[in-house]
N, C-alpha and C positions, 0 to 999 in steps of 0.2 A: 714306583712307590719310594719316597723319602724314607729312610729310618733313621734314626740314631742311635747313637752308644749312650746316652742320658738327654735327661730333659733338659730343654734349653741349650743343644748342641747346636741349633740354627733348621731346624727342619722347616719349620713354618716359613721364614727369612729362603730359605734355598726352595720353595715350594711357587712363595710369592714371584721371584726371579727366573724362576723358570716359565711362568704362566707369563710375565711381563715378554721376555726374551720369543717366545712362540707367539705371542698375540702380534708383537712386530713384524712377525715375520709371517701373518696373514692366515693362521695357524688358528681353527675353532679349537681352542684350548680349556679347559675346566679343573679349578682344582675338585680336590675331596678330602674328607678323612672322616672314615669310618666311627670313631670314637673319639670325643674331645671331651676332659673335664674342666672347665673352665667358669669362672663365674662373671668372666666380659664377652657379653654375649651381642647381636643383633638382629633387628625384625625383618626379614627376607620379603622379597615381593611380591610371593604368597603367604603374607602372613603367619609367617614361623617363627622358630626361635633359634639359632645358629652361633659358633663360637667368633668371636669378633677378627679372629682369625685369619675363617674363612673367606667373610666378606673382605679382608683386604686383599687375599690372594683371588677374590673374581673380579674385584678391581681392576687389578694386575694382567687379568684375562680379559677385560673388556665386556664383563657380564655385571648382572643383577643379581645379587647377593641371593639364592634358595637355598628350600630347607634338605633338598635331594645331594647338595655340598657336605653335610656335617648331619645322618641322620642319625646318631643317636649321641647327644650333648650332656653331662652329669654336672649339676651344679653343686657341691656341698654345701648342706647348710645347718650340718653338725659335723664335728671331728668324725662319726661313724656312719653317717646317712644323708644321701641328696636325689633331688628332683632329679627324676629320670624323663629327657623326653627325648623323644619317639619323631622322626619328622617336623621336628618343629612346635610338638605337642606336647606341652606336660602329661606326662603317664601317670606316675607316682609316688611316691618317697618313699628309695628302696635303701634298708643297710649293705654294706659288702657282699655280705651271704645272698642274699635277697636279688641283689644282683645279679652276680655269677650265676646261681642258677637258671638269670633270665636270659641269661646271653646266645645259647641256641635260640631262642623265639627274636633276640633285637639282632643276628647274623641276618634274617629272613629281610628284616626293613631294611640292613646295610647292602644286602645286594642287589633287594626290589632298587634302591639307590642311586646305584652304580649303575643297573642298568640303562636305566632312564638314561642316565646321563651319559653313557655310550651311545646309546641310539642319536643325540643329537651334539654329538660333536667328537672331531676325530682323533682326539685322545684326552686321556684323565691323566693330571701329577696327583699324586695321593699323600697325603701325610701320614706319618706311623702315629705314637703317642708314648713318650717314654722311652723305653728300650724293651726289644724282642728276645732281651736275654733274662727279661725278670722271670726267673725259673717258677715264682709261685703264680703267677697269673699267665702262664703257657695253655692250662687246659681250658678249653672254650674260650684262647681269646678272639678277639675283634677287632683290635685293635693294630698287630704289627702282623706277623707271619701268617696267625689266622684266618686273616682275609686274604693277604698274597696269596697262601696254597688256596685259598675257595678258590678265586677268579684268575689263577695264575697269570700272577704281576709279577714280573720284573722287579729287584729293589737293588739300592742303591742306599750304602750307609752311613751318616757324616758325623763326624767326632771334630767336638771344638778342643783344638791344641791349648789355646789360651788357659783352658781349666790343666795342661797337665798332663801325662798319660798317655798321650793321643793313641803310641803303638799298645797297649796297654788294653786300650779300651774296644782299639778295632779286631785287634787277634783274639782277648777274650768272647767278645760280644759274638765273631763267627763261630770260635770253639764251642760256646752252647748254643747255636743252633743244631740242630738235626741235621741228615747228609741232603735231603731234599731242600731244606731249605735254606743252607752252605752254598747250593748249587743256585739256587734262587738270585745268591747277590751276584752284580754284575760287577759291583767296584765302589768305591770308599772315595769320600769328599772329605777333604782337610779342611775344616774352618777358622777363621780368625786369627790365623798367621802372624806375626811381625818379627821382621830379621829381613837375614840376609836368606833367598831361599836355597841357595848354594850348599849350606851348612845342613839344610834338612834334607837334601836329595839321599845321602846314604842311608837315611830312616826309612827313607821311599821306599829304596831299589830293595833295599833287607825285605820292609813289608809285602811288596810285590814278589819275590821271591817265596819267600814264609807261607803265601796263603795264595798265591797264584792267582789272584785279583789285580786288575789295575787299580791304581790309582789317579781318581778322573779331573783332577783340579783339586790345587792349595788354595784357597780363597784367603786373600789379606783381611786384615782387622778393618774395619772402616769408623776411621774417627768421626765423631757427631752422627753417627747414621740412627734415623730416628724409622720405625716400623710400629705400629700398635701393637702392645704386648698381647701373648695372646694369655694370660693371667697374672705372670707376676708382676711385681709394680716396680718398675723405672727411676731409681731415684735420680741419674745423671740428669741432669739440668743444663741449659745456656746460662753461661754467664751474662750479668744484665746490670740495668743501670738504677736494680731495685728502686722503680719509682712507687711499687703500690705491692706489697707485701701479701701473700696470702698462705694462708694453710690448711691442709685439708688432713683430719685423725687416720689413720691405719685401720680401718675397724677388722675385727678378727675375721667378719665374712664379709668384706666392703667389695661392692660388684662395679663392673662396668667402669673403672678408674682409669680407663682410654678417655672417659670424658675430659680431663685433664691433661690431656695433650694439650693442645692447643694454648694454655697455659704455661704448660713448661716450657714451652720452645716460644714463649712472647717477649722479646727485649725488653720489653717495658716491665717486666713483672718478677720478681722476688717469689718461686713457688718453691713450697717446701708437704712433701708429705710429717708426717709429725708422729712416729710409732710413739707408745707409754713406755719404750728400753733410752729413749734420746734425751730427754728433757725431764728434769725435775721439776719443772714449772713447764705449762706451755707456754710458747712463746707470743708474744705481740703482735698483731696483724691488725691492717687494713680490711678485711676479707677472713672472713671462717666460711667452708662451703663442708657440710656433713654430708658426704655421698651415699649411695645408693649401699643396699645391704642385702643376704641373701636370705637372713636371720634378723629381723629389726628386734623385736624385745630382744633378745639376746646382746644384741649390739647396741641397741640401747641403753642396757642395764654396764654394759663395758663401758660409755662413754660415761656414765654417771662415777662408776666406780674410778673410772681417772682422772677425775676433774673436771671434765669439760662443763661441766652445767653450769658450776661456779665461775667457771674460766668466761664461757660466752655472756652469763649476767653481765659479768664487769666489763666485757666487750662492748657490750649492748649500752651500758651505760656512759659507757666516752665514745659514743654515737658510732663504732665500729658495724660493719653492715656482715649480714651473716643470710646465705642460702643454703637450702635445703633442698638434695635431689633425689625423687624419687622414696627409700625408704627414708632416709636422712629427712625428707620434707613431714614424711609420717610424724616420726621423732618430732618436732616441731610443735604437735598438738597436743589435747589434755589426754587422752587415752589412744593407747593400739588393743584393739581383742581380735582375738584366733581363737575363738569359739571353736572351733575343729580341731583345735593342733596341727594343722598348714607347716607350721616353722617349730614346732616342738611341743611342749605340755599346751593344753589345753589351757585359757584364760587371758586374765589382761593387766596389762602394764600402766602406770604411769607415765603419761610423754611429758617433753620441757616443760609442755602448758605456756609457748610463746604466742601462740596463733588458737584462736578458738576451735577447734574442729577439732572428731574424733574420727579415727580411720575400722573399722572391721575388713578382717583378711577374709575375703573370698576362694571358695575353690577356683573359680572359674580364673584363666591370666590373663589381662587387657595385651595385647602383642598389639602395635597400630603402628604406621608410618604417619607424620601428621604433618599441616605447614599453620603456624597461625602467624599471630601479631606481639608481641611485648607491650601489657600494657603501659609500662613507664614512659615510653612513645610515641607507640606501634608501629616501631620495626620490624618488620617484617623476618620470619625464622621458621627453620622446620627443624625436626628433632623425632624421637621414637620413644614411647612407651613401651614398657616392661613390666608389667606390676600386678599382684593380687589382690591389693588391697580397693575399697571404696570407702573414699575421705566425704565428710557432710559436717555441716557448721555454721557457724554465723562469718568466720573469719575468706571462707571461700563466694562471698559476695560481692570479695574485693579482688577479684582474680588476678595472678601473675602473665597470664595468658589467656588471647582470644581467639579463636577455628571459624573459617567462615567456612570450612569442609571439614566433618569428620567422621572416620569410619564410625560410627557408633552414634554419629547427629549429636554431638555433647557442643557446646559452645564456648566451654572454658577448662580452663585447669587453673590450679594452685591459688594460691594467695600471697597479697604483699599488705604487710603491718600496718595500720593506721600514722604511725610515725616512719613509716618509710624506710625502716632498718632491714626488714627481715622479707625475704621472698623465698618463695616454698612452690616446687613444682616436680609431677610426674615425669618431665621430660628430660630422656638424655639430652646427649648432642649441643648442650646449648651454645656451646663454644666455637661450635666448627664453623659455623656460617658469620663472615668477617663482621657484616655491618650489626648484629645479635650481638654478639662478643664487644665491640667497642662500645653499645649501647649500655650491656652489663656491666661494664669496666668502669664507663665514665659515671654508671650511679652510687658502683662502690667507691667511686673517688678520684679514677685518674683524670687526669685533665688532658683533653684530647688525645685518646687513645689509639694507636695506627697499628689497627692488629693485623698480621699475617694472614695471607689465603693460604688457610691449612687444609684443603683440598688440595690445590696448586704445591704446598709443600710436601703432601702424603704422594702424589702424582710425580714429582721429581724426586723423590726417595727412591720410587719406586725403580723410577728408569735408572737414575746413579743404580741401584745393585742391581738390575739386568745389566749395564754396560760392564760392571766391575766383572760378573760371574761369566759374561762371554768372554771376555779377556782373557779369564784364569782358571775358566773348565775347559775338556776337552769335547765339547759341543759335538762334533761329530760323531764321536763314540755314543754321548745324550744321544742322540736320533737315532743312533740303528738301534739301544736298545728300548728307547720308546716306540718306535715306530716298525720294532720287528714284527710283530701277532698282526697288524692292521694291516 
C-alpha cells in the first residue's frame, strides 16, 4: 500500500508506475484504493462508477477499468455533503457525520473488494487517500491504516520534497502512527527531487538512522510529465502557437476536467481554465466549453453571478462557438428541476435558455460506455456517460450525436443550434479519440487541425514514469516487500 505524508504527494503517480513496471514484467498486477474522494470520475466495464484515477492505474496494468479497483468513491456536491457510492453505485447523499458512522458497513464492500481482486491476480498496489496521520479521521477509517491492519498490507510512505519538509513530514506522519502500525511501514519514497542528489544523501542516512526505515528511492521531478488528475485541476499547459483560443469556467463543483487533457497538451491550441480570482473580465475566446458539474443549479447560479451569461451572449454574437458537457450542456436549456433535491433544495432553476429543452434530475444515474457518430460529420467517437439528469425538447431533434448501439436502445444525445454556434452533449471523453477531436476543432474554427493520439500520449507517459521509477527505486526491496505474504 502507497501512503502519503499529504495529498497530492504522488500516491496515485507512484501507484500508476508501479502497476506499469509489473505488467512488463509479466506480472497479473491490479491497482486499488479503498476510498477515493474525487469528483473525476469513470464508467468501468461493469458498469460502475470509479475515480479516474484508478482507471489510469489498470491501464498501467494492462486491465479494464472495475468498480472492485475503487469501491467506495465520495463525490462532493456541497462544502458538507456528497454522493456516497458503493461498488460503482450511487448509495446516497451522506454529510461527514452521516458518513463515518457508515464506514464500518462501506469496510465490509472495501474488503468483499479486495478480495475478489486477490483471487484473480497475484498482487494488489493500493493507494492510501490523504495522509494516515489526520488524527481526526483515525477512528473507523478506510482509507490509510484502517484497511492496512484489516487485510495486513504492507505500506510504503511518499513525501513530495518539492512542497518542503520532506524530513518533517516523514518522521511526523510515523510519529502518529500507533506501534503496530510504525511496524507496518516498510520504507519511505522521496518525490519530485531536483538538485544534485549528493547534497540530500545526509538527510537520507539522519532519516534512516532516526526511524530505522529505509529509504527505497528519490524519484526526480519530471519536467512536462502529464498523468490525469485524480481531482485537482492542472493549470500547467504546453506552450503553443495559440492558433484557436479556448476556455473553460472553474465551476465551484466542475467534475470530470480530465476531459480537457487532450486540449491542454494540443500545439495548436491556446487552453486556459478561467477561475472568477483571475480576470476581471473574462477573456476572449474561440471556444467557451462549460463542463460537467456535480451541483449544476448551484454552478449554474455561480456562472450567472460571474458573468458568464453576459460574457457567452456577446460570444455568441461575434459568431464565437460555445459546448456544453454533460451538466454544463444542462445549463444550456430553459430549466433544470431536482424535484427531489438530488443536488440540494428541492425545485428549479432558470438555465441560459440557449437550446430549447429542459432537463429533470432523476434518482436513478445513466453510467454507459457508448461509440456513436458526430453529427457535424459522422465521425466516428466513443465517449461515457455520467449523469442523473433526463434532457426532453424541441432543441434535442437536432442532435449532437448518433448510437447505432446503446446500452439503453437511445439513438441520440445532445443538441447542436439551428445557427451552428452551440453543441450540447451528455458525453465525456470527447477529445480523446484523434479523428472526434479534429472534427470538434475544425467546426470551432481551426483550420486543419493535427490533433495528438492522446491514448498513445497517456500510454508513453505512462511507460516514461515506470522507466524513470525503475531507475530511482530500489525495485528489489519493492518485491520482497510485495511479494512477501504471497
Amino acid at each position: 500500500m502507497i501512503q502519503g505524508t499529504t495529498s497530492d504527494s504522488g500516491k496515485s503517480t507512484i501507484v500508476s508506475g508501479l502497476c506499469r513496471i509489473l505488467y512488463q514484467q509479466g506480472k497479473n498486477i491490479a491497482p486499488f484504493k479503498p476510498q477515493n474522494m474525487a469528483l473525476n470520475s469513470a464508467v468501468t466495464i461493469d458498469g460502475g462508477e470509479i475515480g479516474r484515477a484508478q482507471a489510469v492505474q489498470a491501464q498501467a496494468a494492462g486491465l479494464e477499468a472495475h468498480t472492485d479497483m475503487n469501491p467506495v468513491l465520495i463525490k462532493p456536491n456541497t462544502d458538507t455533503a456528497a454522493q456516497v457510492i458503493i461498488q460503482g453505485k450511487a448509495l446516497s447523499d451522506m454529510d461527514a457525520k452521516d458518513f463515518h458512522n457508515y464506514k464500518p458497513v462501506a469496510m465490509r464492500s472495501v474488503v468483499e473488494s479486495y478480495t475478489r481482486l486477490c483471487k484473480k491476480h497475484d498482487a494488489i498496489i493500493v493507494e492510501g487517500a490523504g495522509s494516515p496521520a489526520e488524527i481526526n479521521l483515525r477512528d473507523r477509517d478506510i482509507a490509510n491504516m484502517g484497511f492496512a491492519e484489516e487485510v495486513d498490507c504492507p505500506v510504503i510512505i511518499v513525501a513530495d520534497i518539492d512542497r518542503g519538509g520532506v524530513f518533517a513530514h516523514l518522521v511526523g506522519t510515523l510519529e502518529l502512527l500507533s506501534p503496530s502500525e510504525q511496524a507496518r511501514v516498510k520504507g519511505f519514497i522521496i518525490n519530485r527531487f531536483r538538485g544534485d542528489i549528493s547534497l540530500l544523501q545526509p538527510g537520507i542516512d539522519w532519516l534512516e538512522q532516526r526511524t530505522n526505515k529505509p529509504v527505497l528511492g528519490t524519484l526526480p521531478y519530471i519536467k512536462d510529465f502529464h498523468l490525469e488528475a485524480e481531482d485537482a485541476i492542472t493549470t500547467q499547459q504546453i506552450l503553443t502557437t495559440s492558433k484557436l483560443k479556448i476556455i473553460v469556467p472553474v465551476l465551484p463543483r466542475i467534475s470530470n476536467h480530465t476531459d480537457f487533457d487532450p486540449l491542454r497538451l494540443h500545439p495548436d491550441i491556446d487552453f486556459e481554465f478561467v477561475s472568477p480570482n483571475v480576470y476581471s473580465t473574462i477573456p476572449s475566446a474561440d471556444l467557451i466549453i462549460i463542463p460537467g458539474s456535480k451541483n449544476v443549479r448551484h454552478d449554474l447560479n455561480w456562472l450567472i453571478e460571474h458573468g458568464w451569461q453576459e460574457a457567452i451572449k456577446k460570444h455568441l454574437r461575434y459568431n464565437g462557438k460555445l459546448i456544453g458537457i454533460c451538466g454544463g450542456f444542462q445549463m444550456l436549456g430553459q430549466t433544470i428541476h431536482d424535484p427531489m433535491g438530488l443536488e440540494g433544495q428541492a425545485g428549479s432553476t432558470k438555465g441560459l435558455s440557449l437550446l430549447d429543452f429542459e432537463t429533470t434530475l432523476k434518482n436513478d444515474k445513466t453510467l454507459t460506455r457508448v461509440e456513436g457518430y458526430l453529427t457535424i460529420d459522422n465521425t466516428p467517437l466513443s465517449g461515457y456517460e455520467i449523469h442523473m439528469g433526463i434532457s426532453t425538447g424541441k432543441a434535442l431533434t437536432h442532435p449532437a450525436i448518433t448510437f447505432e448501439t446503446h446500452p439503453h436502445n437511445q439513438k441520440i444525445d445532445g443538441a447542436i443550434s439551428e445557427d451552428n454556434l452551440i453543441l450540447g452533449t451528455y458525453l465525456h471523453g470527447l477529445f480523446e479519440d484523434q479523428a472526434a477531436c479534429n472534427s470538434l476543432l475544425q467546426w470551432a474554427g481551426l483550420f486543419k487541425p493535427d490533433t495528438p493520439d492522446y491514448h498513445q500520449i497517456r500510454e508513453s507517459e505512462i511507460n516514461r514514469l515506470a522507466q524513470v521509477m525503475g531507475q530511482h527505486l530500489d525495485m528489489s526491496k519493492i518485491y520482497q516487500i510485495l511479494f512477501q505474504n504471497t
